[in-house]
ROMI-377954 format. One record per residue (C-alpha): y, x, z. Coordinates in steps of 0.05 Angstrom, whole numbers, padded with zeros to 5 digits, always signed. Last residue first. Layout:
! residues N
YXZ...
END
This chain:
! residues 169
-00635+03149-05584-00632+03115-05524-00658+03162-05484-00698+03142-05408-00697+03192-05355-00748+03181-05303-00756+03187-05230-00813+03176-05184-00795+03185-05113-00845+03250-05092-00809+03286-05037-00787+03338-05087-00765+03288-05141-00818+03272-05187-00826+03261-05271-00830+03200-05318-00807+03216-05381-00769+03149-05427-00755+03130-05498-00708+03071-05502-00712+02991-05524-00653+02958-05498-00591+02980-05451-00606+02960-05390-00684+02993-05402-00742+02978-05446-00800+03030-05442-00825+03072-05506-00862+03126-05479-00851+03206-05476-00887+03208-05434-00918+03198-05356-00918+03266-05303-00876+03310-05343-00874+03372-05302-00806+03397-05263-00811+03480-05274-00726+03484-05285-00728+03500-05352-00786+03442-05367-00750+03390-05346-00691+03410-05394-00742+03413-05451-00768+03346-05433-00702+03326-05435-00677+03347-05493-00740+03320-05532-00719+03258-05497-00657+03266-05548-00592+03268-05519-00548+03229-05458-00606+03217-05417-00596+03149-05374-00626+03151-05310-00683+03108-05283-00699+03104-05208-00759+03095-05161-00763+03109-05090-00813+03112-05042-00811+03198-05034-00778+03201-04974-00770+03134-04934-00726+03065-04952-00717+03023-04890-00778+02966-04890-00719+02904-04870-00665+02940-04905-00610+02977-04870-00549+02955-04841-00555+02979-04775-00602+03031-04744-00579+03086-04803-00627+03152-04807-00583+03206-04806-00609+03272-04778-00661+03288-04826-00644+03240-04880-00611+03186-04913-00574+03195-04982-00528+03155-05014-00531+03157-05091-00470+03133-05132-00460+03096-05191-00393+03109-05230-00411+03163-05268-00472+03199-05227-00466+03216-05152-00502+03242-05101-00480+03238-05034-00481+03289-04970-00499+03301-04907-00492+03359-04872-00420+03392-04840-00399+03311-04866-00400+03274-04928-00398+03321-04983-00404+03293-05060-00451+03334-05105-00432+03316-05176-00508+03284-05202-00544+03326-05264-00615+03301-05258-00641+03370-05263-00591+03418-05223-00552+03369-05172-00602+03320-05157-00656+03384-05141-00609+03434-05113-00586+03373-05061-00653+03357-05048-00677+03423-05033-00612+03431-04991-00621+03365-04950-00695+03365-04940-00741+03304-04923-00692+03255-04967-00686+03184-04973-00652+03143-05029-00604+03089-05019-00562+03055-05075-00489+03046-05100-00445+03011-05142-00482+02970-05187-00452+02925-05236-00413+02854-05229-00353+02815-05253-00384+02833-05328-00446+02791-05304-00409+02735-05298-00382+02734-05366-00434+02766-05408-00475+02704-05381-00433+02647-05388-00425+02678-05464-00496+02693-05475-00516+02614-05517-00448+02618-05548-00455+02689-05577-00416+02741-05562-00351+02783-05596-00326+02831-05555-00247+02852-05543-00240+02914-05490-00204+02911-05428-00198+02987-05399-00231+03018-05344-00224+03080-05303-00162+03103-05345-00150+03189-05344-00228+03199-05340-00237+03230-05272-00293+03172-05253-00328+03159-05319-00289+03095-05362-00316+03023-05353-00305+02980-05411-00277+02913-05381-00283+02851-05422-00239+02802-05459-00275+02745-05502-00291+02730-05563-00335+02666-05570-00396+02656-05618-00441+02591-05644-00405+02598-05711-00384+02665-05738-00321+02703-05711-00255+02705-05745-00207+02765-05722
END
């Protein structure tokens, strides 16, 4: 394969979903000179996990598992996870509150604020909002995400984290 001036293949890892028969897979990408220090360290590198607060365990797990689609993953007789791909969700809340490593201002119901891809139209997901009475506070607006310029809804969770979906087609 010849590549133009000023750009470097290189091997890469394609993540696959969790359950997918190969989690990842090295993939051959073709970059240019000025992003290749760039695509290189940041392919060592993605987001595993974050921490989101809850007031309500079961409205919250109806909520992450109905409209924003997460796989419900038990942790104990109570708690539990939410996860989406490979990025997962932990969730604090009445009856675990962490003393040690958490941030300096530990995240609190409703103070968060997270983007998730929609795999459709936004008109999809508006629509989908809509089925399960969630109002569309902000959109549908052009907003540049991970993945370049996207069309995003900005809705709530039940404790009031503002959450959007963001389409990328």
């Amino acid at each position: 394969m010849e590549v133009a001036p000023d750009t470097h293949r290189c091997l890469t890892r394609a993540l696959r979903a969790p359950g997918s028969e190969r989690k990842a897979e090295l993939i051959d990408i073709t970059v240019p000179a000025c992003r290749l220090q760039y695509v290189l360290y940041v392919v060592a590198i993605r987001l595993d996990h974050c921490v989101i607060a809850v007031s309500d365990w079961d409205e919250a797990t109806r909520f992450y598992r109905d409209v924003v689609g997460a796989e419900v993953v038990p942790i104990d007789s109570e708690r539990v996870s939410f996860r989406l791909g490979d990025t997962q969700l932990n969730v604090h809340g009445p009856g675990f509150m962490p003393i040690n490593n958490v941030a300096c201002l530990p995240v609190q119901p409703g103070n968060s604020d997270l983007c998730f891809v929609w795999d459709g139209s936004i008109e999809d997901a508006v629509e989908h909002l809509a089925r399960h009475g969630i109002g569309v506070e902000t959109g549908p607006v052009e907003r540049r995400g991970a993945c370049g310029s996207g069309t995003s809804v900005y809705f709530r969770d039940p404790d009031g984290s503002l959450l959007e979906f963001i389409s990328y087609e």
